[in-house]
C-alpha positions as CSV (number, residue, x, y, z in Angstrom):
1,X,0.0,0.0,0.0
2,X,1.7,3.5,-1.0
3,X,2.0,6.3,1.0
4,X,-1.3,8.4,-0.5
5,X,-3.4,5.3,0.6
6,X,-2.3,4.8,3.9
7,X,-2.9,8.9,4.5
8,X,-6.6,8.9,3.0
9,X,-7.5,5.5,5.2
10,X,-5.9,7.1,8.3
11,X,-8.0,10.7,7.5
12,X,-11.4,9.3,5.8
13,X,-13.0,8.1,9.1
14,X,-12.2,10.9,11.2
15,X,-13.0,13.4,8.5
16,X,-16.8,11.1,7.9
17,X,-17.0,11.5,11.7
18,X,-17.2,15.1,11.8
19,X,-19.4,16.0,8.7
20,X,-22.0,13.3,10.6
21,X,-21.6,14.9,13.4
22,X,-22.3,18.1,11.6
23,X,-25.1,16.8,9.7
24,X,-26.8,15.4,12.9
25,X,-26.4,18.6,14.7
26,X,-28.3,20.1,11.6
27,X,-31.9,18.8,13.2
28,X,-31.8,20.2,16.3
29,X,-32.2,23.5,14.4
30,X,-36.0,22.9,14.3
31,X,-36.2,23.6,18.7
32,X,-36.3,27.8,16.9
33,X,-39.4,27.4,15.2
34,X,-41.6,26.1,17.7
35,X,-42.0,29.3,19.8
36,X,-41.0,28.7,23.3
37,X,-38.9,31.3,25.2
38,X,-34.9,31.3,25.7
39,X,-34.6,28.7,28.5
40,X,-36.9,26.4,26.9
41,X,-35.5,26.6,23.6
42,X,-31.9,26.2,24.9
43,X,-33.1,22.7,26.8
44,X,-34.7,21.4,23.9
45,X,-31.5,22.5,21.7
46,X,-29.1,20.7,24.5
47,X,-31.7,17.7,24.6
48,X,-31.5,17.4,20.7
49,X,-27.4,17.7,20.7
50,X,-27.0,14.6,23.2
51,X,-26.5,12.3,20.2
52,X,-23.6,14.8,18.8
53,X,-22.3,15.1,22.3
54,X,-21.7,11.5,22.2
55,X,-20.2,11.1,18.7
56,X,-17.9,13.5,19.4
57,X,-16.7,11.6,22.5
58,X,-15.7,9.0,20.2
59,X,-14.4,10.9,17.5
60,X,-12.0,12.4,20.8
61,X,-11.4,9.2,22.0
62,X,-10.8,7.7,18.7
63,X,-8.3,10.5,17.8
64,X,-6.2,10.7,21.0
65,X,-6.1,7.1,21.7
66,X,-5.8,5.3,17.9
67,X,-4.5,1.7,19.6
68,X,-7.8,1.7,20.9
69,X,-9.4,0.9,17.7
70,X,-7.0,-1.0,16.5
């Protein structure tokens, strides 16, 4: 395997991680339009981010510890 390969299998899963993550965090945009007020709408915005929360725990974890995976 050449050196080009190695470097896009090493980057491909951590790059996929993040634009998931970012595309997850996309629906809890909808928490703006349903009219609450500011502390509602910021628990329901947290609520809807738990699932991002976690994936970026294991993109960290992933990332810092890569023998883990391995």
């Amino acid at each position: 395997m050449n050196t080009r390969t190695k470097r896009v299998l090493f980057w491909a899963p951590k790059i996929l991680c993040i634009l998931f993550a970012a595309f997850a965090s996309l629906f809890a945009l909808d928490v703006f339009d349903l009219g609450m007020g500011f502390g509602k709408t910021m628990f329901a915005l947290l609520m809807h981010l738990i699932p991002v929360f976690g994936i970026i725990i294991v993109l960290i974890i992933a990332w810092r510890w890569e023998e883990v995976w391995s």
